[in-house]
TIMIDREN-710066 format. One record per residue: y, x, z of N, C-alpha, C, O in turn; residue number from 1. Coordinates in nm, 3 decimals. Example, Ala and Ser with C-alpha at 12.3 -4.5 7.8 and 13.67 -1.06 7.14 Angstrom:
<rs>
(r (-0.569, 1.319, 0.780), (-0.450, 1.230, 0.780), (-0.330, 1.320, 0.780), (-0.332, 1.424, 0.846), 1) (r (-0.225, 1.285, 0.708), (-0.106, 1.367, 0.714), (0.003, 1.290, 0.787), (0.114, 1.341, 0.804), 2) 
</rs>
This chain:
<rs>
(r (8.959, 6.758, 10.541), (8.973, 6.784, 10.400), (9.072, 6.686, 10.338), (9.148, 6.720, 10.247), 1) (r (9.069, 6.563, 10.390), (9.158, 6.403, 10.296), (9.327, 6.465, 10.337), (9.419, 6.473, 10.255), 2) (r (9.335, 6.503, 10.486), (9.501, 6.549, 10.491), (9.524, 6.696, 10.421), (9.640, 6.735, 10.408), 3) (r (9.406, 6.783, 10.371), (9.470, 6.892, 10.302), (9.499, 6.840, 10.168), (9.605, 6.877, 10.118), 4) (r (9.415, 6.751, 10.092), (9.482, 6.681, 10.017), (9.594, 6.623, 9.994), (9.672, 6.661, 9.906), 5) (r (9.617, 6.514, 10.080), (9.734, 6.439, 10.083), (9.810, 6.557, 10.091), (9.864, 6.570, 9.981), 6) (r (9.857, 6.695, 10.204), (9.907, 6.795, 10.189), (9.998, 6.869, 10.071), (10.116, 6.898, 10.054), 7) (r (9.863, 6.886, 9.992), (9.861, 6.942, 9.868), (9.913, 6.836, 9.790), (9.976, 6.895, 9.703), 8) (r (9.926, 6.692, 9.764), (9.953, 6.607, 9.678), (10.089, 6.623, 9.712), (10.169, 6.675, 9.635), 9) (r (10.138, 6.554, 9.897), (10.288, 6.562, 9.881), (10.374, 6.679, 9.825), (10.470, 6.652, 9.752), 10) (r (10.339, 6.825, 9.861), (10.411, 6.932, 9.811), (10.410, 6.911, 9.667), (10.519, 6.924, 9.612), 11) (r (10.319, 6.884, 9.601), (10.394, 6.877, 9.465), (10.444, 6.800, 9.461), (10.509, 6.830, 9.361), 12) (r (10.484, 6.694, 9.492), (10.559, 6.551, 9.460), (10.717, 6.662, 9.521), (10.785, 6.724, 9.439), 13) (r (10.735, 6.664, 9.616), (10.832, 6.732, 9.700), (10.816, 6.862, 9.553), (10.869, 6.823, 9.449), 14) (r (10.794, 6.908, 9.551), (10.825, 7.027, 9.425), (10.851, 6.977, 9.280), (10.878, 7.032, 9.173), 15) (r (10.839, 6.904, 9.303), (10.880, 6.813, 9.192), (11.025, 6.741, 9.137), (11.095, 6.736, 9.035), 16) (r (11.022, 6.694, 9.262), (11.157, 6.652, 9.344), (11.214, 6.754, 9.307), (11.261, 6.767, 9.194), 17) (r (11.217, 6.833, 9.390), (11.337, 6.987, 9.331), (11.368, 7.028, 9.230), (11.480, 7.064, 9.190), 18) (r (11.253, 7.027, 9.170), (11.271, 7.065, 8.988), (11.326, 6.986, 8.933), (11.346, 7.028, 8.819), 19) (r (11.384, 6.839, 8.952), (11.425, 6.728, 8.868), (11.591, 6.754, 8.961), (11.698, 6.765, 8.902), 20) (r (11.579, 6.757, 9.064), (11.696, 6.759, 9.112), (11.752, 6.922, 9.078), (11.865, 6.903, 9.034), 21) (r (11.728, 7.068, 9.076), (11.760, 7.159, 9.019), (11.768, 7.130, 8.863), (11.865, 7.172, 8.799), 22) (r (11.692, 7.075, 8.818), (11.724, 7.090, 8.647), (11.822, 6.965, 8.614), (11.901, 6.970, 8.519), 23) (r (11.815, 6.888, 8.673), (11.931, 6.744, 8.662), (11.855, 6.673, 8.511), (11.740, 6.696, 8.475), 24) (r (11.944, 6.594, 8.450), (11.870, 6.487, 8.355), (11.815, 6.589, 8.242), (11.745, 6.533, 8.158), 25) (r (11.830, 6.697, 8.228), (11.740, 6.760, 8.125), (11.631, 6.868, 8.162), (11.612, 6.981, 8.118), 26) (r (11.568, 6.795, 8.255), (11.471, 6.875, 8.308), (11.406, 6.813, 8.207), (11.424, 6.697, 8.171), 27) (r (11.303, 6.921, 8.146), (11.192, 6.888, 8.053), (11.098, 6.849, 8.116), (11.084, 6.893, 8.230), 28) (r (10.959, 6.706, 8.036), (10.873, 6.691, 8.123), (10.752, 6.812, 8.159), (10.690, 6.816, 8.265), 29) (r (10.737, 6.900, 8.055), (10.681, 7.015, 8.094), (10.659, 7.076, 8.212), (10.548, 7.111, 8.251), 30) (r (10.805, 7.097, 8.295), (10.844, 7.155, 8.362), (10.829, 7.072, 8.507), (10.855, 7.143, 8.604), 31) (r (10.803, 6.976, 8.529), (10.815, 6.866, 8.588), (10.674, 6.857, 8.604), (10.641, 6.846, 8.722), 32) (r (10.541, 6.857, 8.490), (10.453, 6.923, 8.516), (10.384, 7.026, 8.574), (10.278, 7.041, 8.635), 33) (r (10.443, 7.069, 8.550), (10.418, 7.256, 8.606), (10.422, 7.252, 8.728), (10.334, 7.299, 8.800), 34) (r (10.562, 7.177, 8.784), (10.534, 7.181, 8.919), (10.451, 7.097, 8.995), (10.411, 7.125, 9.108), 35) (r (10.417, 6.971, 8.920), (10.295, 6.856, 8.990), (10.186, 7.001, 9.011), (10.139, 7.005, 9.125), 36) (r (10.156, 7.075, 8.951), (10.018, 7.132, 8.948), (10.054, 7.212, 9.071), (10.129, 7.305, 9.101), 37) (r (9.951, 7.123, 9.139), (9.906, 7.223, 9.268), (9.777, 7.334, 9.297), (9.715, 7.361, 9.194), 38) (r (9.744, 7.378, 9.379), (9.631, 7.473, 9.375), (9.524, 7.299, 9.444), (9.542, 7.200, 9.515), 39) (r (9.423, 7.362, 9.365), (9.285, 7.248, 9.440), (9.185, 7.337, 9.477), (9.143, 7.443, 9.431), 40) (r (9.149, 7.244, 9.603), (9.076, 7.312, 9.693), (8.919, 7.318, 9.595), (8.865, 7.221, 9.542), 41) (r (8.886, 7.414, 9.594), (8.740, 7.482, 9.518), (8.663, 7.502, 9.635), (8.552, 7.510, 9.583), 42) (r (8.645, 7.515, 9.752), (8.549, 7.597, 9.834), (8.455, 7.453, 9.879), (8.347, 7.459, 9.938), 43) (r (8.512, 7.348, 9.843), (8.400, 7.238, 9.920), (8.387, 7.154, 9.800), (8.466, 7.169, 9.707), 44) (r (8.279, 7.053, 9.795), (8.275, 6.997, 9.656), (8.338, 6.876, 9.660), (8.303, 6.812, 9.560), 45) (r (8.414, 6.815, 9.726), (8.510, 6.689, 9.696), (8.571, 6.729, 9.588), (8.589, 6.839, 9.537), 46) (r (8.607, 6.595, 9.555), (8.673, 6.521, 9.423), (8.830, 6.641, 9.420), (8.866, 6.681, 9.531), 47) (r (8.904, 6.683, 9.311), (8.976, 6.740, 9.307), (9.140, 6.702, 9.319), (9.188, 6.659, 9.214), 48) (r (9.207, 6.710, 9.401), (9.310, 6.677, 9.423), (9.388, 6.628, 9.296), (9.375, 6.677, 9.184), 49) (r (9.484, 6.508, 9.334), (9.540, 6.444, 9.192), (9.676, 6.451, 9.253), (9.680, 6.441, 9.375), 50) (r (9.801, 6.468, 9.178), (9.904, 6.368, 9.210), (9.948, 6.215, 9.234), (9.906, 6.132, 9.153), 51) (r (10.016, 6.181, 9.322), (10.067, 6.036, 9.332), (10.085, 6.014, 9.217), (10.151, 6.086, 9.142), 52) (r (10.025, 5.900, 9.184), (10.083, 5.797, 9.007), (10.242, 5.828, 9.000), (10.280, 5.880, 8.895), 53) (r (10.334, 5.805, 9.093), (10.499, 5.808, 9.103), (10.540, 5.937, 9.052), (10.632, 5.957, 8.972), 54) (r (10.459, 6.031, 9.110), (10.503, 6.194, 9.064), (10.461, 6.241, 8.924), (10.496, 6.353, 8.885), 55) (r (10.389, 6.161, 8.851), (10.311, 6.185, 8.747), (10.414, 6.148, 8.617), (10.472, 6.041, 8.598), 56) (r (10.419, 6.279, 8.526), (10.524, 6.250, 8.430), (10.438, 6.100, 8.371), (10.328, 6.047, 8.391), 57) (r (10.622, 6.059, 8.244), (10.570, 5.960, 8.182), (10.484, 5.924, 8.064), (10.410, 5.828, 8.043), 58) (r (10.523, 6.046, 7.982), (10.453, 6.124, 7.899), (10.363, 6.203, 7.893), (10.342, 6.242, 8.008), 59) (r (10.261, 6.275, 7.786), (10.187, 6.404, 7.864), (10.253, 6.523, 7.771), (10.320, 6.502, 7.669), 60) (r (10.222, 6.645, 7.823), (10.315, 6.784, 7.791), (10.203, 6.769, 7.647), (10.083, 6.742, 7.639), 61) (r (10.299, 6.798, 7.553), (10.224, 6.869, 7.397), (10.216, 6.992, 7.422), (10.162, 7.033, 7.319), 62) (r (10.229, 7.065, 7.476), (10.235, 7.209, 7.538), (10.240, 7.297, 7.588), (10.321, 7.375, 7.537), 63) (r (10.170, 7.348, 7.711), (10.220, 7.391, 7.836), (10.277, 7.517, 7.833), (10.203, 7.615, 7.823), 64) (r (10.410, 7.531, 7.840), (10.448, 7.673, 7.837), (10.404, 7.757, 7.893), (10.430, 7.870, 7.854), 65) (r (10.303, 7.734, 8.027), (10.239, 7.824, 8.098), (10.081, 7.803, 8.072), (10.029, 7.696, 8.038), 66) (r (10.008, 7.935, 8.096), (9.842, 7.881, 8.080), (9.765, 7.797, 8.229), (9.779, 7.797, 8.352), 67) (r (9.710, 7.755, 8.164), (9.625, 7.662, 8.287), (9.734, 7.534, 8.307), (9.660, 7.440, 8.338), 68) (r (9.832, 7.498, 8.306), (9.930, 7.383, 8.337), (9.995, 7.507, 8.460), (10.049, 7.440, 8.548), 69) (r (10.006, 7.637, 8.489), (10.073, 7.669, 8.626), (10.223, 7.682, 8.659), (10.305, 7.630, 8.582), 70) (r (10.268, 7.754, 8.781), (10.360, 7.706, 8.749), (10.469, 7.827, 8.707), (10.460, 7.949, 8.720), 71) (r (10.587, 7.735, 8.644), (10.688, 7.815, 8.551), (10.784, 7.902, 8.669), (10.843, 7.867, 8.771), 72) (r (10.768, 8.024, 8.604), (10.889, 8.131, 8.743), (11.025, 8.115, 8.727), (11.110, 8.149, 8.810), 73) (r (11.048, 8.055, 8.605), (11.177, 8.000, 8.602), (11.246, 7.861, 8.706), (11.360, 7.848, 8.753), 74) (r (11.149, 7.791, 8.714), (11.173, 7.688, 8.753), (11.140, 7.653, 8.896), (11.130, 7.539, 8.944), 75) (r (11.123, 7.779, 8.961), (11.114, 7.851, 9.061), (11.266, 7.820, 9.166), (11.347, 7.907, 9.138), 76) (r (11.309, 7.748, 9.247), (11.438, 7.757, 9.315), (11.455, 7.900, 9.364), (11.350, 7.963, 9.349), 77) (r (11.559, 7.977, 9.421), (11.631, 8.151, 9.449), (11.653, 8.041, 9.608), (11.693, 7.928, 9.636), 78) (r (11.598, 8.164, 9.678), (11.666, 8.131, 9.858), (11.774, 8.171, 9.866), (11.805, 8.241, 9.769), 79) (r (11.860, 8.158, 9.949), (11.949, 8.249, 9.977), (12.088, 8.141, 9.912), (12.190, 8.178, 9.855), 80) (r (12.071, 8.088, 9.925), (12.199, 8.013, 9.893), (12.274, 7.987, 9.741), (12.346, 7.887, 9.738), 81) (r (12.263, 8.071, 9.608), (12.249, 8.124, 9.478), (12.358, 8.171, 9.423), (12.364, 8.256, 9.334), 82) (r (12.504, 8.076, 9.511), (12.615, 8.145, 9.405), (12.660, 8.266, 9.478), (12.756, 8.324, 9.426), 83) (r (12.605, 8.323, 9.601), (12.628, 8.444, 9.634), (12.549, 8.551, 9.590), (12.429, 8.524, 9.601), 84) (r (12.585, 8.726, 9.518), (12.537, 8.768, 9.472), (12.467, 8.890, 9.550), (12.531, 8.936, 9.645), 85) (r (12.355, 8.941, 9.524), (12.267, 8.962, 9.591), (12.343, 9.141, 9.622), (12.402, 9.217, 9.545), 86) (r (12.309, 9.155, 9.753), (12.374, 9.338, 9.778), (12.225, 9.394, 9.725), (12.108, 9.358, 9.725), 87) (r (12.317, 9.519, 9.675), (12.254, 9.606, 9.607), (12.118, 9.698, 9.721), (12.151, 9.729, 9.835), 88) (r (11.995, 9.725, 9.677), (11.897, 9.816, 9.782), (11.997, 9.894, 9.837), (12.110, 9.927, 9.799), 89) (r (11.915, 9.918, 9.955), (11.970, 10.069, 10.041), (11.954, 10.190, 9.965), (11.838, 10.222, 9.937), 90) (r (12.064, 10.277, 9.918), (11.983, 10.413, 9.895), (11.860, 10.474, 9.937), (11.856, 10.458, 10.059), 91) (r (11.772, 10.528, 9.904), (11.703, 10.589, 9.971), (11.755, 10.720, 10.038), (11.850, 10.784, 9.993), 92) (r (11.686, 10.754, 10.148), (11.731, 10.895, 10.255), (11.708, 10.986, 10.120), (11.647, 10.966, 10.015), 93) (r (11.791, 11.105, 10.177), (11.793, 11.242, 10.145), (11.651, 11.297, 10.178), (11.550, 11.327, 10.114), 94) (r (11.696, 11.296, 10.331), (11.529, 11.405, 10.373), (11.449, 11.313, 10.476), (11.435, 11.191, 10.488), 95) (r (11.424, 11.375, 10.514), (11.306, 11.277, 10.649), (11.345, 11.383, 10.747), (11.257, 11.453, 10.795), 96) (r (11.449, 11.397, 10.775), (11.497, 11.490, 10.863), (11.693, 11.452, 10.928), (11.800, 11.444, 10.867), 97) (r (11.654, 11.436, 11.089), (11.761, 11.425, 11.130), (11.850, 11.511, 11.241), (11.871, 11.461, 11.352), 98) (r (11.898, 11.632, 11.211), (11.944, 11.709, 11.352), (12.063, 11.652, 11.426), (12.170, 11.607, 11.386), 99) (r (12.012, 11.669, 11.546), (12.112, 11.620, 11.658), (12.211, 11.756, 11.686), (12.199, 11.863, 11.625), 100) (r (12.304, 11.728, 11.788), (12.450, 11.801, 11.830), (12.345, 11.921, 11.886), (12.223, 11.917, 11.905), 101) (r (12.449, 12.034, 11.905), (12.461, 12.154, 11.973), (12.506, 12.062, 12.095), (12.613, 12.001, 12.085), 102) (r (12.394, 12.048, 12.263), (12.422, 12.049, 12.334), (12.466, 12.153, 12.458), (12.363, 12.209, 12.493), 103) (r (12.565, 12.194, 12.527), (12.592, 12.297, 12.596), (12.513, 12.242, 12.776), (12.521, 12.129, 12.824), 104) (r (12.457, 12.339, 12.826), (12.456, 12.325, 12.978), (12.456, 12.464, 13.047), (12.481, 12.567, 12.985), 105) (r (12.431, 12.460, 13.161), (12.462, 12.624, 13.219), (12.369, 12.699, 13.210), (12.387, 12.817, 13.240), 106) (r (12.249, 12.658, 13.167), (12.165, 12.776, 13.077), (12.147, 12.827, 12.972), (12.089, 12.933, 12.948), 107) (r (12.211, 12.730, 12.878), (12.280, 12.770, 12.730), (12.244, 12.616, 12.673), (12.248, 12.510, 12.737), 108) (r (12.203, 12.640, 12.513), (12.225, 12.482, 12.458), (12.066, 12.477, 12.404), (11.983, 12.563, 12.377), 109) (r (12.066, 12.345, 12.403), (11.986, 12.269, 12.321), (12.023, 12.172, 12.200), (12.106, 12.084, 12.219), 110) (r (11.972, 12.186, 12.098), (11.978, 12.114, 11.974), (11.843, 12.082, 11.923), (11.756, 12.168, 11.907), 111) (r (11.828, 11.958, 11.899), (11.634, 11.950, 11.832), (11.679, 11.843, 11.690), (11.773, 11.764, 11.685), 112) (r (11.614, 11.862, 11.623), (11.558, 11.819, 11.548), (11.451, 11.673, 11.489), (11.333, 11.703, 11.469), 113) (r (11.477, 11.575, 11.472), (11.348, 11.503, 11.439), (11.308, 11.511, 11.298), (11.382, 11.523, 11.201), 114) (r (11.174, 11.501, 11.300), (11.131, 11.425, 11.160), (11.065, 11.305, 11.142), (10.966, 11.273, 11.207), 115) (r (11.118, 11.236, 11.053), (11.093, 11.099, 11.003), (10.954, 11.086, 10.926), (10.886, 11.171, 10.870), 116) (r (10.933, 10.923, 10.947), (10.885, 10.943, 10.819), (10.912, 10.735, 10.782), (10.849, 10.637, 10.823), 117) (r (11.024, 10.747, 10.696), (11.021, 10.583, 10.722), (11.148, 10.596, 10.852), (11.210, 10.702, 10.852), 118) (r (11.178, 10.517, 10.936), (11.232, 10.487, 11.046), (11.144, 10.542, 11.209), (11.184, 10.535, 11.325), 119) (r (11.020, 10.593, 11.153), (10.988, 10.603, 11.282), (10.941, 10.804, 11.322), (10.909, 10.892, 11.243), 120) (r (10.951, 10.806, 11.402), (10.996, 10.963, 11.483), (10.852, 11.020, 11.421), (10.783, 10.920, 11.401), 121) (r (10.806, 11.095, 11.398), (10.689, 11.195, 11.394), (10.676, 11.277, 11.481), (10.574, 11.288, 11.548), 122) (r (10.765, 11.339, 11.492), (10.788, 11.529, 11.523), (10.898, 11.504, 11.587), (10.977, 11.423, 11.537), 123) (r (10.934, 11.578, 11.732), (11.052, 11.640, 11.765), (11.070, 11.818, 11.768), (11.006, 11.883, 11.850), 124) (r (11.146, 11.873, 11.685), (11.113, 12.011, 11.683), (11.271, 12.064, 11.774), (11.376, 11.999, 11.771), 125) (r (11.259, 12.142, 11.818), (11.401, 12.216, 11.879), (11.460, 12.365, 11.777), (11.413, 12.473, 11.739), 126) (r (11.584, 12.294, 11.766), (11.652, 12.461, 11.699), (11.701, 12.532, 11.782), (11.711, 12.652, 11.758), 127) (r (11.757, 12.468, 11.928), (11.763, 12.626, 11.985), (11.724, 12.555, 12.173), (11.734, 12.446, 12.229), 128) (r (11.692, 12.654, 12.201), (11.656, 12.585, 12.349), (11.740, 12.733, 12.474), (11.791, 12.836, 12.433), 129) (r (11.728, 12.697, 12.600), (11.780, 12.847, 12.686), (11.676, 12.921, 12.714), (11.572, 12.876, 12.761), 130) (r (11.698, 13.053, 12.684), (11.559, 13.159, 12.694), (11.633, 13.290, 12.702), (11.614, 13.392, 12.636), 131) (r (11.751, 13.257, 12.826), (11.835, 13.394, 12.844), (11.761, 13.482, 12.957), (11.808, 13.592, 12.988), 132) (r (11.645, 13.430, 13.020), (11.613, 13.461, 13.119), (11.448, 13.421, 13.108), (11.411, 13.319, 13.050), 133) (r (11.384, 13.488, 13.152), (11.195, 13.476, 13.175), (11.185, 13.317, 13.213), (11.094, 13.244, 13.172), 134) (r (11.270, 13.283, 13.280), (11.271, 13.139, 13.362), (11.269, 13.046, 13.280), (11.181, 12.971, 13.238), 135) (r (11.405, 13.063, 13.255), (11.462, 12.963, 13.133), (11.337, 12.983, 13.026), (11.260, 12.887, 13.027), 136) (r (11.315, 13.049, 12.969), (11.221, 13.041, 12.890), (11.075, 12.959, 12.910), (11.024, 12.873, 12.838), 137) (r (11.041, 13.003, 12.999), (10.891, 12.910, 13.034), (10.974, 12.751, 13.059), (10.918, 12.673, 12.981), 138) (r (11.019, 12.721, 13.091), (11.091, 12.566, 13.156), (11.168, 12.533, 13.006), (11.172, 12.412, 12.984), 139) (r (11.225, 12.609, 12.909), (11.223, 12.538, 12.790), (11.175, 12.523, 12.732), (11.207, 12.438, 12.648), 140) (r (11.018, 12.611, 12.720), (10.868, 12.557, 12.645), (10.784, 12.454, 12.746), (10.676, 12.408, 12.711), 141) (r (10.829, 12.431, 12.844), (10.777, 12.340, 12.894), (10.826, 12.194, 12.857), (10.746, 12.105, 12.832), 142) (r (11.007, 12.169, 12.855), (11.068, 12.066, 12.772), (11.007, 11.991, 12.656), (10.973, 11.875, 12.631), 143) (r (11.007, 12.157, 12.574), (10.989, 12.103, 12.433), (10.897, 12.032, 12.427), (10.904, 11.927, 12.363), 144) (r (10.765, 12.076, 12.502), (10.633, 12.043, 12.457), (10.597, 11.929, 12.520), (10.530, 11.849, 12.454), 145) (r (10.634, 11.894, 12.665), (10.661, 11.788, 12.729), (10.750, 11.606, 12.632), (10.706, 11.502, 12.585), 146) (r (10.881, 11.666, 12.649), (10.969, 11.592, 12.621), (10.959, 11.529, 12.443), (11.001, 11.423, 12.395), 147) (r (10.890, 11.638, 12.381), (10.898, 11.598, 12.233), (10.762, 11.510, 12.187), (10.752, 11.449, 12.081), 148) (r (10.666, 11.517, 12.286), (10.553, 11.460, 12.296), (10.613, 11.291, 12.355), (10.586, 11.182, 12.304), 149) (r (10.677, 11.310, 12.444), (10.671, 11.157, 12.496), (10.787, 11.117, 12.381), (10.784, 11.005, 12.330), 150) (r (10.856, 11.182, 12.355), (10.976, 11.093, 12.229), (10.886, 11.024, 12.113), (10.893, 10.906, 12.078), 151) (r (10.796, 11.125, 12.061), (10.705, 11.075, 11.968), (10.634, 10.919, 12.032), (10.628, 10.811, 11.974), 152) (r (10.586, 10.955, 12.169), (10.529, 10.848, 12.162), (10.609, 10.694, 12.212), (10.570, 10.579, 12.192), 153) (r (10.719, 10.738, 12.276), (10.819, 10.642, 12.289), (10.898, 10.604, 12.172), (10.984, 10.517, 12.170), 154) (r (10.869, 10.659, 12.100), (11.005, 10.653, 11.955), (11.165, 10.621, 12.027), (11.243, 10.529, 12.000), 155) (r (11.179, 10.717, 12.113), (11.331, 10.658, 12.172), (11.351, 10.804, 12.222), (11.268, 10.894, 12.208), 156) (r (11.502, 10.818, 12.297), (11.545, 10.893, 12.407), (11.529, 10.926, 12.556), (11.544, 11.023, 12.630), 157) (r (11.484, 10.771, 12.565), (11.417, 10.726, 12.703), (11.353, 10.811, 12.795), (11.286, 10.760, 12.885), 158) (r (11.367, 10.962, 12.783), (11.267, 11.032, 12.877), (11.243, 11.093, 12.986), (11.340, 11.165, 13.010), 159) (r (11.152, 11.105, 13.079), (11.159, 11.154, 13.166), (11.235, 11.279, 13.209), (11.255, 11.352, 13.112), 160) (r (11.269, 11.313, 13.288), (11.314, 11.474, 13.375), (11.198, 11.560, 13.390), (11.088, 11.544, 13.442), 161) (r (11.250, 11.651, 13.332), (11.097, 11.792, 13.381), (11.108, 11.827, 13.455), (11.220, 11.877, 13.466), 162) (r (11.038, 11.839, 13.551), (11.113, 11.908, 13.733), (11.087, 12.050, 13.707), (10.996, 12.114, 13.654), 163) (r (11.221, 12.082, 13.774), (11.269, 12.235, 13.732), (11.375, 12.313, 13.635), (11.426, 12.425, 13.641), 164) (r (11.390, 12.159, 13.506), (11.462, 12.158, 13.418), (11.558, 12.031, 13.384), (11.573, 11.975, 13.276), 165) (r (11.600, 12.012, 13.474), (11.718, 11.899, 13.471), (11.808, 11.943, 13.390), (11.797, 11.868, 13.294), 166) (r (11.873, 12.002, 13.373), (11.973, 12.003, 13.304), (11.967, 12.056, 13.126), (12.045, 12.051, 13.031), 167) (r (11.841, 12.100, 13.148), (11.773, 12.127, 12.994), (11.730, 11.985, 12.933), (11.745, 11.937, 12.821), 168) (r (11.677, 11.940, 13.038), (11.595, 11.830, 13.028), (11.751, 11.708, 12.953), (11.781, 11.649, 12.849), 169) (r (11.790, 11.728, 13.056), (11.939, 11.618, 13.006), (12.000, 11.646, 12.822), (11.993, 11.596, 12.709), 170) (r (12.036, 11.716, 12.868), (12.060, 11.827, 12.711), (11.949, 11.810, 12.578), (11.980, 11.812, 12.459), 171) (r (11.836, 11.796, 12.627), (11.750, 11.797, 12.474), (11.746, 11.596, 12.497), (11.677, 11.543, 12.410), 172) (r (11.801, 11.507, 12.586), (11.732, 11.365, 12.543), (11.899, 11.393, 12.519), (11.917, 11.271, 12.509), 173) (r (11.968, 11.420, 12.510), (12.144, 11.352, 12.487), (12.160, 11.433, 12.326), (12.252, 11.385, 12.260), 174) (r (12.101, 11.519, 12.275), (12.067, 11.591, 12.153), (11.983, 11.480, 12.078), (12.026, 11.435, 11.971), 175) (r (11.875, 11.439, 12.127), (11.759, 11.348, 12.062), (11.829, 11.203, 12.067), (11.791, 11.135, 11.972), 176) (r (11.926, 11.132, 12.157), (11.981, 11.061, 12.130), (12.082, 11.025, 12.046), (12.108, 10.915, 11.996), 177) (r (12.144, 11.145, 12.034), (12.281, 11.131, 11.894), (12.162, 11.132, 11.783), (12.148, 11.029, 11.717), 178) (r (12.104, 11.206, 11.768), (11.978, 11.190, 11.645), (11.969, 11.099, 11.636), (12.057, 11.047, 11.566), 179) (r (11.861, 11.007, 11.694), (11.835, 10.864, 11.679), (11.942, 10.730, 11.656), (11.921, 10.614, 11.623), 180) (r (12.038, 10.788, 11.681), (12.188, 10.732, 11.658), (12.200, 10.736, 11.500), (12.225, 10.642, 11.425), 181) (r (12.179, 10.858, 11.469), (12.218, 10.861, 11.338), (12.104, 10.841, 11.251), (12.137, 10.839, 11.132), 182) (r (11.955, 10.822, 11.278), (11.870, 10.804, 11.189), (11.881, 10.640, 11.176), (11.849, 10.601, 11.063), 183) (r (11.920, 10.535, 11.269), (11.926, 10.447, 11.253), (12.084, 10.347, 11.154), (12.118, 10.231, 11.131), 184) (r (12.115, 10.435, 11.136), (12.248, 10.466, 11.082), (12.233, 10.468, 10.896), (12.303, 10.427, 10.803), 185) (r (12.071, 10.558, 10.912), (12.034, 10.575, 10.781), (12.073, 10.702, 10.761), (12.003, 10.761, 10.678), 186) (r (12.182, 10.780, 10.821), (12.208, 10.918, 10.791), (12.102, 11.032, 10.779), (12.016, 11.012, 10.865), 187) (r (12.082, 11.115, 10.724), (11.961, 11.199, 10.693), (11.996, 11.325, 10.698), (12.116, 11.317, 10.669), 188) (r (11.961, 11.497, 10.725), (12.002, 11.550, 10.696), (11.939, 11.668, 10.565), (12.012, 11.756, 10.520), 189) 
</rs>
């Protein structure tokens, strides 16, 4: 408990410090106050944390601009270095929706779809898959349902081969990869 004190005593002294050195010779003692006031520990019944005599204005405040003595948001230091000016938010997206390329292979193309929500994948849906043939058809509902399941749970391109459908298979992660290319991009469609 005595070093969360001392703790708590140096940071305000050290916050203190800053405020005299940020405000330079017309730092008000108010303000200089404000920052001595630290939080005191309430949960155990020792004596309540004080400032060092040294950190302790010379005067006392006729008025605390803030209630309780806390502390002032003005007098608050900015991170970031200050005379550089801050970039503006990101737009927000359009949609929560990102379509990838028309991929070509020798059973026809694949193009899919993700949906977002935030940066991360939900849904992979397909806009067109090969279903020129009974074959092709079962082995591109096998892709979809396969391949769009592990994207979800991979949140990537990363995916396995469907045996039987290699080259579908290639085609919907090189589709889902330009996607993810561009959702990270921020692009939306």
């Amino acid at each position: 408990m005595r070093r969360a004190v001392l703790a708590v005593a140096g940071l305000a002294a050290g916050t203190s410090l800053l405020v005299v050195a940020k405000g330079g010779s017309d730092a008000a003692p108010a303000s200089v106050a404000a920052a001595n006031a630290g939080p005191t520990p309430s949960a155990s019944g020792s004596a309540p944390a004080t400032p060092p005599a040294s950190a302790a204005p010379d005067k006392p405040a006729a008025k605390s601009p803030t209630p309780s003595g806390g502390k002032k948001s003005t007098t608050k230091p900015k991170s970031g270095g200050g005379d550089t000016a801050a970039a503006p938010p990101p737009a927000a997206p359009k949609s929560n929706k990102v379509v990838g390329p028309r991929v070509e292979n020798p059973y026809g193309a694949v193009q899919v779809v993700i949906d977002l929500s935030g940066n991360r994948i939900e849904r992979v849906r397909t806009l067109e898959m090969p279903d020129l043939e009974a074959r092709s058809d079962q082995l591109s509902a096998l892709v979809e349902s396969q391949l769009g399941e592990e994207a979800v749970r991979e949140q990537g391109a990363d995916l396995d081969t469907v045996s039987g459908a290699t080259e579908t298979s290639e085609s919907y992660r090189e589709s889902l990869r330009v996607a993810i290319e561009r959702m990270k991009k921020g692009e939306r469609d």
